[in-house]
C-alpha positions as CSV (number, residue, x, y, z in Angstrom):
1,X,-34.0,-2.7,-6.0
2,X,-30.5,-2.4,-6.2
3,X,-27.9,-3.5,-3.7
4,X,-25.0,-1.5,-2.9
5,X,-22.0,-2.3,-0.6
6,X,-19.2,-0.2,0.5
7,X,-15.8,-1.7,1.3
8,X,-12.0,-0.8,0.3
9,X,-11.2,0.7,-3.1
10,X,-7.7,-0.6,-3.9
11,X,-7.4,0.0,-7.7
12,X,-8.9,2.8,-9.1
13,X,-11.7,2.9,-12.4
14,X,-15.2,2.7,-13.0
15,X,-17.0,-0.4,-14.8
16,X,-20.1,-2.0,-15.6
17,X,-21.0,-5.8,-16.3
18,X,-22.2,-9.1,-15.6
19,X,-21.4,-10.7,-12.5
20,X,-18.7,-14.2,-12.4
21,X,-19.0,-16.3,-9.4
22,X,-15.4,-17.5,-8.7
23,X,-15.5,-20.1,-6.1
24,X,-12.1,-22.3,-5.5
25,X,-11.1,-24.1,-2.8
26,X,-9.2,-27.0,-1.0
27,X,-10.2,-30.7,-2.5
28,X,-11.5,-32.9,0.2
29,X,-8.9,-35.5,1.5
30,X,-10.2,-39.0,2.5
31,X,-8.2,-40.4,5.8
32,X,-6.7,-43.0,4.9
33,X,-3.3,-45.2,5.6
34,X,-1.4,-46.9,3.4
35,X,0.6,-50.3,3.9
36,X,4.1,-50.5,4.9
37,X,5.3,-51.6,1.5
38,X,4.0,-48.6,-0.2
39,X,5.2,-45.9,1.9
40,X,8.7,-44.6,0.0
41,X,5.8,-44.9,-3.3
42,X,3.9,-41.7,-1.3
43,X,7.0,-40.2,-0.4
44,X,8.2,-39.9,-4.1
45,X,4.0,-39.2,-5.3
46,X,4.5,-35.7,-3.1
47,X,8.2,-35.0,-3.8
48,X,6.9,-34.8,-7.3
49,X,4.0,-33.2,-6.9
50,X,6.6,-30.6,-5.4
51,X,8.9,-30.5,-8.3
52,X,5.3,-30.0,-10.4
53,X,4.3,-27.3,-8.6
54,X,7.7,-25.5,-8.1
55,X,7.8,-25.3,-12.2
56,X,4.1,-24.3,-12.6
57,X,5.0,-21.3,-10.0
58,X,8.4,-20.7,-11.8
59,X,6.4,-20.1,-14.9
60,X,3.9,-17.7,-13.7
61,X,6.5,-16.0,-12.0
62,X,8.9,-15.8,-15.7
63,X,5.0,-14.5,-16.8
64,X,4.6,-12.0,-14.3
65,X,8.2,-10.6,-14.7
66,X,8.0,-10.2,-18.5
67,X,4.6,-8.8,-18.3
68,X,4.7,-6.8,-15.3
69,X,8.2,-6.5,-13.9
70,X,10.9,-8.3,-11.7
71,X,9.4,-6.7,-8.8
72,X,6.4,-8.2,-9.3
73,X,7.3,-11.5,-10.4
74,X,9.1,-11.5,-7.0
75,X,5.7,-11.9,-5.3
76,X,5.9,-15.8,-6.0
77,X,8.9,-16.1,-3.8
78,X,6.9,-16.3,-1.0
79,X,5.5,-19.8,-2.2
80,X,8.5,-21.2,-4.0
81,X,10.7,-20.5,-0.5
82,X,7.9,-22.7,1.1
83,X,8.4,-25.4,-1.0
84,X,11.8,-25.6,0.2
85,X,10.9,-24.9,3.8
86,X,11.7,-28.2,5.9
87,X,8.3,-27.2,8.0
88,X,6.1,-27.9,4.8
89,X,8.1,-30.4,3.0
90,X,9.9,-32.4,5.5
91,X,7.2,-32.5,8.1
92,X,5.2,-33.8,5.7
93,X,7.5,-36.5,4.7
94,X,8.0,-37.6,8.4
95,X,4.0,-37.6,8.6
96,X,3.8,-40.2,5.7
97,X,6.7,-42.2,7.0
98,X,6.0,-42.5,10.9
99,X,2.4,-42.3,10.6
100,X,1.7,-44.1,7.1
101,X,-0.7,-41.5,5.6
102,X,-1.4,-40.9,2.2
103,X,1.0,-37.9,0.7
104,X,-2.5,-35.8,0.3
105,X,-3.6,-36.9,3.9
106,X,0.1,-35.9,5.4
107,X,0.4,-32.7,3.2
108,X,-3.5,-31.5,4.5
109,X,-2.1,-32.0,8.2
110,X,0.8,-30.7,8.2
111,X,-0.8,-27.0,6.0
112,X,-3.8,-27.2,8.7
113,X,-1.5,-27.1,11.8
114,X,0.8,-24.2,9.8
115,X,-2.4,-22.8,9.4
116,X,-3.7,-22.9,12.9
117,X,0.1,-22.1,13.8
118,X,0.2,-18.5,11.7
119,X,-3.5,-17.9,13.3
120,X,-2.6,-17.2,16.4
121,X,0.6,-14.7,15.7
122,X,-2.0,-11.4,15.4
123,X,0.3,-10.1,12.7
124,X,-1.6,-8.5,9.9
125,X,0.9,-9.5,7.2
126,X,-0.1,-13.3,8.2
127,X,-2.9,-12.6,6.4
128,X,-0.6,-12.7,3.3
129,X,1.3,-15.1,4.5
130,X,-2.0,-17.3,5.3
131,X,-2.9,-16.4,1.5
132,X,0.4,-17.9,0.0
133,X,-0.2,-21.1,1.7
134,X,-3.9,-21.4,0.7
135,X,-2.8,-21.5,-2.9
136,X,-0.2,-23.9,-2.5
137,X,-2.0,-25.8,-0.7
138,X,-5.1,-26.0,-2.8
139,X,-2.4,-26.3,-5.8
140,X,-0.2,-29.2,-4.4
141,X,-2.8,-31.1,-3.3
142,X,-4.7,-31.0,-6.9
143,X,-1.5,-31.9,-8.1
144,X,-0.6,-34.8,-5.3
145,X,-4.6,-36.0,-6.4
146,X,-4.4,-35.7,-10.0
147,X,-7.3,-33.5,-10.6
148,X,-7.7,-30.5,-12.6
149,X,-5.8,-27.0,-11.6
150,X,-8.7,-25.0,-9.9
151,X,-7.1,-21.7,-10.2
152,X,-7.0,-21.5,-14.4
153,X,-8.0,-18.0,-14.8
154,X,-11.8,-17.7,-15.1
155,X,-12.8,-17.7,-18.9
156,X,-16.3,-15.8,-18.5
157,X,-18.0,-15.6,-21.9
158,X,-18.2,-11.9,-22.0
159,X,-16.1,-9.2,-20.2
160,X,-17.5,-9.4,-16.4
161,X,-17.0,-8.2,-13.0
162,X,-15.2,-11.3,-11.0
163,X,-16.5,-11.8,-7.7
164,X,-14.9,-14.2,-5.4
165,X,-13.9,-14.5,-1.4
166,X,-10.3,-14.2,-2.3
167,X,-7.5,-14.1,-4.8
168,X,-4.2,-15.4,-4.7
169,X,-1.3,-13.9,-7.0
170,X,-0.6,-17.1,-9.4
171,X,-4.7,-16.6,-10.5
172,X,-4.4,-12.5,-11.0
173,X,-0.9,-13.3,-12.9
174,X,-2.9,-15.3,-15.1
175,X,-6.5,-12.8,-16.1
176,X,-7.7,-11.8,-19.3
177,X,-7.8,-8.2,-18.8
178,X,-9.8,-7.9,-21.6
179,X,-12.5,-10.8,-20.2
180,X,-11.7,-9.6,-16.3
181,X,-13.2,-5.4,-16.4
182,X,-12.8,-5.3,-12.3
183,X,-12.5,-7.4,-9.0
184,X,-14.8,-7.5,-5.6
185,X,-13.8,-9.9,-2.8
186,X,-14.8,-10.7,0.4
187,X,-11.7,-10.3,1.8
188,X,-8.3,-8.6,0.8
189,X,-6.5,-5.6,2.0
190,X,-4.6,-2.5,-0.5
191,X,-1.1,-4.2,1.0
192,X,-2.1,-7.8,0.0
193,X,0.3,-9.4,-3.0
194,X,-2.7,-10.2,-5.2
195,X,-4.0,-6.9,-5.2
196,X,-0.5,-5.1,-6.3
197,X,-0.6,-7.1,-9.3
198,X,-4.2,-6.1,-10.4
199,X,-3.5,-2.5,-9.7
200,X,-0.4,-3.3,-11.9
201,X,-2.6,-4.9,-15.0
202,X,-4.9,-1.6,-14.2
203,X,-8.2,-3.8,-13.2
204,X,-10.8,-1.7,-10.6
205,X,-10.9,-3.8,-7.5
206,X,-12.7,-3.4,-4.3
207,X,-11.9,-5.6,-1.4
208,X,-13.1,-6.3,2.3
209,X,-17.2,-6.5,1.1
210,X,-17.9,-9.2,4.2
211,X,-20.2,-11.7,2.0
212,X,-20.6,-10.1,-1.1
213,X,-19.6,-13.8,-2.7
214,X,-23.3,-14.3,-0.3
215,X,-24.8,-11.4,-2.0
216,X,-24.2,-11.6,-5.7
217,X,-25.5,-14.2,-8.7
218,X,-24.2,-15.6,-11.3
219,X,-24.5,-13.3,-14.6
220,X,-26.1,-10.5,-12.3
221,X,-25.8,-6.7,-13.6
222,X,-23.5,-4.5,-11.3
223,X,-21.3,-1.6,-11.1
224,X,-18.0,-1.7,-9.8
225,X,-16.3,1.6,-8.6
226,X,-12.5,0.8,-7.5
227,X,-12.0,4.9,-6.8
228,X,-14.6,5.3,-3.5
229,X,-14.7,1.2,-3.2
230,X,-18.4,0.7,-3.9
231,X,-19.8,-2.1,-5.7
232,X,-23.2,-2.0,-6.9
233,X,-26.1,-5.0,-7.7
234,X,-29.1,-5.1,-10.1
235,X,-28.5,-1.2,-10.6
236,X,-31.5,1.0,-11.2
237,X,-31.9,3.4,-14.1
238,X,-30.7,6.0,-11.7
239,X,-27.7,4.1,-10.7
240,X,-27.1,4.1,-14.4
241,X,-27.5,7.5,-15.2
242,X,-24.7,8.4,-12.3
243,X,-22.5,5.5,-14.0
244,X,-22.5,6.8,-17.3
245,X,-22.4,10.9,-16.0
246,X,-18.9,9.3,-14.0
247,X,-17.5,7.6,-17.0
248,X,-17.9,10.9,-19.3
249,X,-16.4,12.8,-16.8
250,X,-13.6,10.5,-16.0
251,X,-12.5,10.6,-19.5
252,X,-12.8,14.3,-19.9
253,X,-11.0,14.2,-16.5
254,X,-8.1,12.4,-18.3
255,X,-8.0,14.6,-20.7
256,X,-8.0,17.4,-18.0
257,X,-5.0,15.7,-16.4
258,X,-2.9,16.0,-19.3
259,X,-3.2,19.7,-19.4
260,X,-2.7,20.0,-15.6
261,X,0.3,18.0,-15.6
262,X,2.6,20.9,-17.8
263,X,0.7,24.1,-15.3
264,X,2.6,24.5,-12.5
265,X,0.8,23.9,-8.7
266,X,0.5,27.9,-7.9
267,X,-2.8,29.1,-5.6
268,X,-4.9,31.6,-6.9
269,X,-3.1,34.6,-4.9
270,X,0.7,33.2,-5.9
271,X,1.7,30.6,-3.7
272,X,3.9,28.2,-4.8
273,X,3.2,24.6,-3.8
274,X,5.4,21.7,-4.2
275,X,3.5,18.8,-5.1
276,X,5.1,15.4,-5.3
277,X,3.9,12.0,-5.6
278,X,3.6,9.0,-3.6
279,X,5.4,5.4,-4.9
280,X,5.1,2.2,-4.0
281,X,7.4,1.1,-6.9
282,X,9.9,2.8,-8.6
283,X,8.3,1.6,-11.9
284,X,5.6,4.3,-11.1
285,X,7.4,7.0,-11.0
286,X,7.4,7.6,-15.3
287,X,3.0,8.0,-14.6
288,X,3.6,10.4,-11.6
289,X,6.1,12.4,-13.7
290,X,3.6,12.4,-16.6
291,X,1.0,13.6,-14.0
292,X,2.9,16.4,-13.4
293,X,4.9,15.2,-10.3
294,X,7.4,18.3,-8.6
295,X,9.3,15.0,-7.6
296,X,9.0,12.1,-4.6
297,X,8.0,13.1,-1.6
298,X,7.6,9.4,-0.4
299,X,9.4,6.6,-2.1
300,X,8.6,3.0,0.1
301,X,11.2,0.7,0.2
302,X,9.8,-2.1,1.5
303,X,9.2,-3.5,-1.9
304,X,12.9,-4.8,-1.9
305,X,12.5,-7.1,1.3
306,X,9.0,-7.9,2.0
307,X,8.6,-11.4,0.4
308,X,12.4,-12.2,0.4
309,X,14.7,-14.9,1.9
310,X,17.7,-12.9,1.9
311,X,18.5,-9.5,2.3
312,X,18.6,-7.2,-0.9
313,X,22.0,-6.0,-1.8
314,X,23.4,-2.6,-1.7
315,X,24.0,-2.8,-5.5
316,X,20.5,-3.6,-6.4
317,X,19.1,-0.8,-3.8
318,X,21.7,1.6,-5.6
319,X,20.0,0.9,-9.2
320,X,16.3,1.2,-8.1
321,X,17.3,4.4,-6.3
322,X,19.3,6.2,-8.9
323,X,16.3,5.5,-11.6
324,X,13.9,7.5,-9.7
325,X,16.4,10.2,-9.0
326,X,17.6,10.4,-12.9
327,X,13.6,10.2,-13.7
328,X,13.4,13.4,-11.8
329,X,16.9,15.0,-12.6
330,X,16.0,18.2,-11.2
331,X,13.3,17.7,-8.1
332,X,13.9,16.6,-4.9
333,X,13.3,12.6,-4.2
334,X,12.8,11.8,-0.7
335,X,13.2,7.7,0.3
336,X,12.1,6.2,2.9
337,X,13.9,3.9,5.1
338,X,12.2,0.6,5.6
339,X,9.3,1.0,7.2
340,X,9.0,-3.1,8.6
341,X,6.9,-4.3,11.1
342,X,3.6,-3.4,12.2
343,X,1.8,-5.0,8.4
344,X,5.3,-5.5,6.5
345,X,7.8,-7.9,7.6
346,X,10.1,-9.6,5.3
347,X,10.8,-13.9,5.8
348,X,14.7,-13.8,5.9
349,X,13.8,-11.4,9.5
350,X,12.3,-13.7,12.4
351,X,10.0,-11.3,13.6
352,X,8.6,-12.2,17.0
353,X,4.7,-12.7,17.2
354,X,3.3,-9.2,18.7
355,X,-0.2,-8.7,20.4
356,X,-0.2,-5.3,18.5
357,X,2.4,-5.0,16.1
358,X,2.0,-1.1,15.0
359,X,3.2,-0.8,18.7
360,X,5.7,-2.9,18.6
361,X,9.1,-3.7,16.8
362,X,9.0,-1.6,13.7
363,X,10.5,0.8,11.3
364,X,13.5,3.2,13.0
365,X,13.0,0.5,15.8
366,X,13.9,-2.2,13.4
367,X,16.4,-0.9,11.4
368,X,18.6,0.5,14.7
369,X,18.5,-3.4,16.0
370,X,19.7,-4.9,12.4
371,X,22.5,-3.2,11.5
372,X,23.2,-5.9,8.9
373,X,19.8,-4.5,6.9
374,X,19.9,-0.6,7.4
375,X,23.9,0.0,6.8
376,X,23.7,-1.3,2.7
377,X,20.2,0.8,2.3
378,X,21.7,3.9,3.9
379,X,25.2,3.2,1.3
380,X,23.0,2.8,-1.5
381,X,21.3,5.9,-1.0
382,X,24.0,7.8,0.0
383,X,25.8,6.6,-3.3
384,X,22.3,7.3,-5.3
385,X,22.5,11.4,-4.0
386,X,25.2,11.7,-6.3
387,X,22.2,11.8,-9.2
388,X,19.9,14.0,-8.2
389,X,18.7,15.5,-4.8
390,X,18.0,12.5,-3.0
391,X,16.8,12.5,0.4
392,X,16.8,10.0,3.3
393,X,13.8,10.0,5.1
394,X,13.3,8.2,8.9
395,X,10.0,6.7,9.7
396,X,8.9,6.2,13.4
397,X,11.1,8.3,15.1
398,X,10.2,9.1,18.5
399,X,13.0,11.0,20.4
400,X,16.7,12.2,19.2
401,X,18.8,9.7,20.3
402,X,17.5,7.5,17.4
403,X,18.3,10.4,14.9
404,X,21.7,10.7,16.5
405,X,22.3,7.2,16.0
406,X,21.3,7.2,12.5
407,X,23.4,10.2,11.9
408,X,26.5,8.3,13.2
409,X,25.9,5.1,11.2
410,X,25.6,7.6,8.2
411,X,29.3,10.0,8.9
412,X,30.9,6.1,9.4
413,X,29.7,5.1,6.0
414,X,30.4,8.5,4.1
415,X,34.0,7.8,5.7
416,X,33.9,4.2,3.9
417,X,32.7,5.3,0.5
418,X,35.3,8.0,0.5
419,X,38.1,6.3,1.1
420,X,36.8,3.6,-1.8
421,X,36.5,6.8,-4.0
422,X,32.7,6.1,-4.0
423,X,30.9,9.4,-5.4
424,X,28.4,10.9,-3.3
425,X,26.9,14.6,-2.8
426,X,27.7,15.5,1.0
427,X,25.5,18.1,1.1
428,X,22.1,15.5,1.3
429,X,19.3,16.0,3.7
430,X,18.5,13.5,6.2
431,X,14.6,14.4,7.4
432,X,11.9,12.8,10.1
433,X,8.6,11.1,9.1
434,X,6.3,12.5,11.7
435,X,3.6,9.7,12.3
436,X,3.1,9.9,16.3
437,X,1.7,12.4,19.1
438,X,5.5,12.2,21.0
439,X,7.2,12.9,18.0
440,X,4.7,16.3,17.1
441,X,5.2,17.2,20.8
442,X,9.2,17.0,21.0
443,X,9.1,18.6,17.2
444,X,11.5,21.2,19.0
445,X,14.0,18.7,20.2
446,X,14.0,17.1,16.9
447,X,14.4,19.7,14.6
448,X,17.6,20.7,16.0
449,X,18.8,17.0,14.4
450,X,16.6,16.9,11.5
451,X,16.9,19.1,7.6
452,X,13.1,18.5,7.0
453,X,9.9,17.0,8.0
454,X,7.2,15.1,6.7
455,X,4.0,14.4,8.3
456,X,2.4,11.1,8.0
457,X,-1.1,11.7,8.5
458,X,-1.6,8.1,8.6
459,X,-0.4,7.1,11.6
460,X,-0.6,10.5,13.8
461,X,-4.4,10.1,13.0
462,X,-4.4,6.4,14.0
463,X,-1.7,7.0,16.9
464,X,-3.6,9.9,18.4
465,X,-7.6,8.7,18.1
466,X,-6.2,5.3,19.1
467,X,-8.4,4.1,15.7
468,X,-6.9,1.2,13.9
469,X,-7.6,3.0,10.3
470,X,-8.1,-0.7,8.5
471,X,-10.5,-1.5,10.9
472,X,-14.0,-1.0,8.8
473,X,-16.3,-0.8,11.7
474,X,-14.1,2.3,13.7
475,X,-14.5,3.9,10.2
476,X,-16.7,6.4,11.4
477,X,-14.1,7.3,14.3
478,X,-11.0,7.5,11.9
479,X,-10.8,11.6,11.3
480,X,-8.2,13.4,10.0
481,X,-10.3,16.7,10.9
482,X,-10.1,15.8,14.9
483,X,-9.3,18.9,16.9
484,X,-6.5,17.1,18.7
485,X,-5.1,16.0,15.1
486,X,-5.3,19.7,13.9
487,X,-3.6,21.0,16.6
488,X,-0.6,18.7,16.7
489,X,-0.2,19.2,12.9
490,X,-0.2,23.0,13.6
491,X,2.7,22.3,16.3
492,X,4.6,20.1,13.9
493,X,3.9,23.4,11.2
494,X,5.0,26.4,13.7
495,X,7.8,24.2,15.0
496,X,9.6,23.9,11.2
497,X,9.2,27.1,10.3
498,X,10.5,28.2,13.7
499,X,13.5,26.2,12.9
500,X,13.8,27.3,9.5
501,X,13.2,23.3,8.1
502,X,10.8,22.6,5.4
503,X,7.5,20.5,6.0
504,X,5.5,18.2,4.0
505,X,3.0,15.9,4.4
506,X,2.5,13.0,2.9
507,X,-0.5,11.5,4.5
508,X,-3.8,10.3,2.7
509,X,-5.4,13.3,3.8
510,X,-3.2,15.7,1.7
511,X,-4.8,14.2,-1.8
512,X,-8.7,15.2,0.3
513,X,-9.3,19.2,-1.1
514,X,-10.6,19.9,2.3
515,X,-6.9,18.3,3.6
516,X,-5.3,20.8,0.9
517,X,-7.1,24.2,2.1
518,X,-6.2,22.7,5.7
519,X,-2.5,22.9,4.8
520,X,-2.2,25.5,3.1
521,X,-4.0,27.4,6.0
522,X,-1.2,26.4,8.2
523,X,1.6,27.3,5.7
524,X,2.8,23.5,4.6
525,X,3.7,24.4,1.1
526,X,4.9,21.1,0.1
527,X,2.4,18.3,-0.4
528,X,2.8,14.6,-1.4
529,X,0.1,12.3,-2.5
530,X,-0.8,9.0,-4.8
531,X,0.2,9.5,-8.3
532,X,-3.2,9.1,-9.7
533,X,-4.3,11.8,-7.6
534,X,-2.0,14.9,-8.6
535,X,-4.1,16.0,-11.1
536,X,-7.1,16.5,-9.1
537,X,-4.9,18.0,-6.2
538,X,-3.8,20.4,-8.3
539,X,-6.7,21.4,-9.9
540,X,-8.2,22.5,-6.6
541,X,-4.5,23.9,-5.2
542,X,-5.0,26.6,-8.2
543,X,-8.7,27.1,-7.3
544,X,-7.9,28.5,-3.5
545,X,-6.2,31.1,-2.0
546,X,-3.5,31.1,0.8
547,X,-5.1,33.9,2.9
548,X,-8.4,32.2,2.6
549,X,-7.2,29.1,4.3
550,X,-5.5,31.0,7.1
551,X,-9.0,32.8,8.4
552,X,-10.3,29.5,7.9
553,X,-7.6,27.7,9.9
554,X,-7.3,30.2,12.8
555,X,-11.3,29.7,13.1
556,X,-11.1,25.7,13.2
557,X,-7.8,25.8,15.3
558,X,-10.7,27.0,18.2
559,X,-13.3,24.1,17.0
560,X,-14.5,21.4,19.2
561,X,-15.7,18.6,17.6
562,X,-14.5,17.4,14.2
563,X,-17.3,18.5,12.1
564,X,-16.9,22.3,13.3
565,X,-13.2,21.9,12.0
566,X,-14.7,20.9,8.8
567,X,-17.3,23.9,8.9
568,X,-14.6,26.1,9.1
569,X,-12.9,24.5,5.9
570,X,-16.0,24.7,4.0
571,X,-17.1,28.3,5.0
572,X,-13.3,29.5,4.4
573,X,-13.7,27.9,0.4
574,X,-17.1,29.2,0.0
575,X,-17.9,29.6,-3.8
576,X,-14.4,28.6,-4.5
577,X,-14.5,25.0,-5.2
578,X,-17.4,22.4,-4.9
579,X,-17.1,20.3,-2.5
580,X,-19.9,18.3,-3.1
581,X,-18.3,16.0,-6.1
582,X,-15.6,15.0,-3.0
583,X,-18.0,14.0,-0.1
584,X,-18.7,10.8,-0.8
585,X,-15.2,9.5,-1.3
586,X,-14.3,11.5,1.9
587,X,-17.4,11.0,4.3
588,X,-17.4,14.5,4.3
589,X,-20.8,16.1,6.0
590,X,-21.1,19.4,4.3
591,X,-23.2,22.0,5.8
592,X,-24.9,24.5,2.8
593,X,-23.0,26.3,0.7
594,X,-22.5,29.8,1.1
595,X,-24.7,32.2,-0.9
């Protein structure tokens, strides 16, 4: 009987194969002493052992910059900034001098107290942090001991599905990705550095399955699907005949995607939509214009800190900007001001340990408080508008003083790159991210202050359900179809076009067809969503009609549970679209189709 678990699907494909148990861990350490005489000798063992495993982490990093890109090689830094950290190195020194422990025995003290140290911060992004040290630790100390490197890349003897509790980055730098066909972990989040390099090398991955590692054998047939994170054991024939019907149509889908990407996004009954893409990188944004891509609607930035000792420079901000606005000369690219805190925080800013973080000192908050950070990312865009129609967008915001402020920080700084003869387009946009219930509720106030908005479904649904949205067991309450989220989003709608501003959103939810006909129902004519998801998304835009989703919406604005919101939804498609290849991947409960 087969076995299937559902957890998160972080990189996206379908595969079958043989199972390969990876298990890796830290060497035991023996407690031991050693005599006076031979203390400065264990001193020099682990300062060489250091130097050892600075070069081995050099070299994957030179690996995963020629292979991958700079960006990516950057995720190392983390690991070679704690081997010159005077909490890891010097500590341990002073451990093996006052205390006379071996250079293994001081170096396994010192990471366990880090460890217990980083435990007790309730940071999500320690869990990356946590990660980092885990592989240096387990890599130092194989090097202090003299045994054999236990994170080699797995050699299985056949293309396989790894399964293993965790990755680190210096293994995944390292696969076969001919030998390695996908990923499932017991832990692991889509944010985690690992995982952004195997959605770089393109392998499916599913992570948080609990005790899959518990579950699974050695050379045991599954099915792996990184798309609706499911990972499946000893499939049956049925199982089969599903894996194979998905394959054929994700290849004709493919195929289908090319075609889509030169239509233009226009519902059935004429409406123009502008759909935009989603980037973590800039070095995505060549697939999401060769999906078709009307632009960025939401470029992160917090690719160019996170990880980092020092803060990036205005010049290098300027270059990754300007290549996404000269990959789309004429749409408009909208950038987002670092969004730190809550699960991103970067090591060069001493963050202060939070019992919830996504309420505490992040984003707009952040970059108001740091001048020294947000001044040479608002020059470098201001200096990147002058390639294409660039546009600054603020995340957080809560109430207009923080827009003013921005505003001022941004004349002051137009005044500085005039005078230095610094090109720029004056005419920019500056819009609002709007991720909270105060900020849809004052959406009057601040569209007086703001040239566009964006919703970030995200959040508001988090924010207003009070539902931390990585949290696996509230997944059932995490619903972007809630009455109360509906209604604010039609505030945040009326509001705009009240004002004359236009409104996006660039939530999850917009890339979910039901999200789409919800949208459009409530006029939002711009959508932004994961490159790999445009095709679809515009497949079912040119499937549906504007005044369809209007009945459907003014029906499900009166709704008073979030299943009768998404009655209305389906009713208002009818024989439209099916909805029934979408409901697994969206926990969608359909009621029968219309006849």
């Amino acid at each position: 009987m087969s076995i299937v678990r559902d957890g998160f699907g972080v990189s996206e494909g379908i595969v079958e194969g043989t199972i390969h148990l990876l298990n890796w861990g830290v060497p035991e350490v023996a407690h031991s002493r050693v005599e006076e005489g031979q203390v400065e000798e264990e001193v020099g063992r682990f300062q060489q052992a250091v130097e050892e495993t600075r070069a081995d982490l050099e070299r994957l990093r030179s690996q995963a910059s020629e292979r991958l890109g700079a960006l990516e090689g950057r995720i190392f830094d983390p690991q070679l900034l704690m081997l010159e950290d005077a909490e890891v190195v010097d500590r341990t020194i002073e451990y093996i001098r006052e205390n006379r422990l071996t250079a293994a025995q001081a170096f396994e003290w010192r990471i366990l107290e880090l460890q217990a140290q980083w435990n007790r911060t309730f940071n999500p992004m320690v869990l990356d942090r946590l990660n980092d040290l885990e592989d240096l630790h387990v890599r130092l100390l194989h090097r202090i001991l003299g045994l054999p490197d236990p994170l080699t890349p797995p050699t299985p003897d056949a293309p396989a599905i790894l399964v293993a509790h965790n990755l680190t980055p210096s293994m995944v730098v390292q696969f076969d990705t001919g030998l390695i066909r996908g990923i499932a972990t017991d832990r692991g989040t889509r944010t985690s550095h690992w995982v952004i390099l195997v959605r770089s090398l393109g392998i499916p991955a599913v992570v948080g399955l609990d005790t899959i590692t518990q579950l699974a054998r050695q050379g045991q047939e599954a099915i792996l699907d990184g798309r609706i994170g499911r990972i499946i054991l000893e499939p049956d024939q049925q199982d089969r005949r599903i894996f194979r019907g998905r394959v054929l149509q994700l290849k004709e889908w493919e195929e289908e995607v090319r075609r889509l990407a030169t239509l233009e996004p226009v519902t059935k009954d004429g409406q123009p939509i502008a759909l935009r893409a989603n980037l973590d990188l800039p070095s995505e944004a060549g697939a999401a214009r060769d999906h078709g891509a009307q632009g960025v609607g939401l470029l992160r930035t917090e690719f160019l800190v996170v990880g980092r000792k020092t803060l990036p420079d205005e010049e290098e901000q300027y270059r990754e900007y300007r290549a996404v606005a000269e990959t789309f000369p004429t749409y408009a690219v909208v950038v987002r001001t670092f969004d730190l805190g809550g699960d991103k925080f970067p090591m060069f800013l001493h963050m202060p340990p939070e019992e919830n973080p996504f309420l505490g000192w992040r984003a707009i908050r952040v970059c108001l408080d740091e001048p020294e950070l947000f001044r040479p990312q608002l020059r470098a865009l201001l200096r990147a508008t002058a390639h294409g129609d660039v546009r600054i967008m603020l995340p957080m915001v809560n109430n207009v003083d923080e827009v003013l402020q921005v505003r001022a920080m941004l004349k002051e700084e137009e005044d500085r790159l005039s005078e230095q003869g610094i090109p720029f387009n004056s005419g920019y946009k500056l819009g609002l991210l709007i991720e909270t219930p105060a900020a849809a509720l004052d959406a009057v106030a601040l569209a007086r202050h703001a040239d566009f908005f964006s919703i970030g479904t995200n959040d508001l649904v988090q924010y207003t359900l009070a539902v931390d949205r990585t949290n696996s067991r509230l997944a059932g309450l995490y619903n972007p179809f809630h009455p109360a989220v509906l209604r604010l989003i039609h505030q945040v709608a009326r509001v705009a076009r009240a004002a004359g501003i236009e409104v996006s959103v660039c939530g999850e939810v917009a890339a979910n067809p039901l999200g789409a006909f919800l949208f459009l129902g409530l006029d939002i004519h711009s959508l932004s969503v994961a490159w790999p998801a445009l095709g679809e998304i515009k497949k079912v835009i040119r499937e549906l009609r504007v005044e369809d989703a209007r009945k459907a919406v003014a029906r499900a604005l009166a709704a008073g549970s979030a299943q009768e919101v998404v009655d209305c939804l389906v009713e208002g498609i009818g024989n439209s679209l099916d909805l029934s290849a979408f409901a697994g991947r969206w926990n969608l409960r359909l009621p029968p189709r219309p006849r």
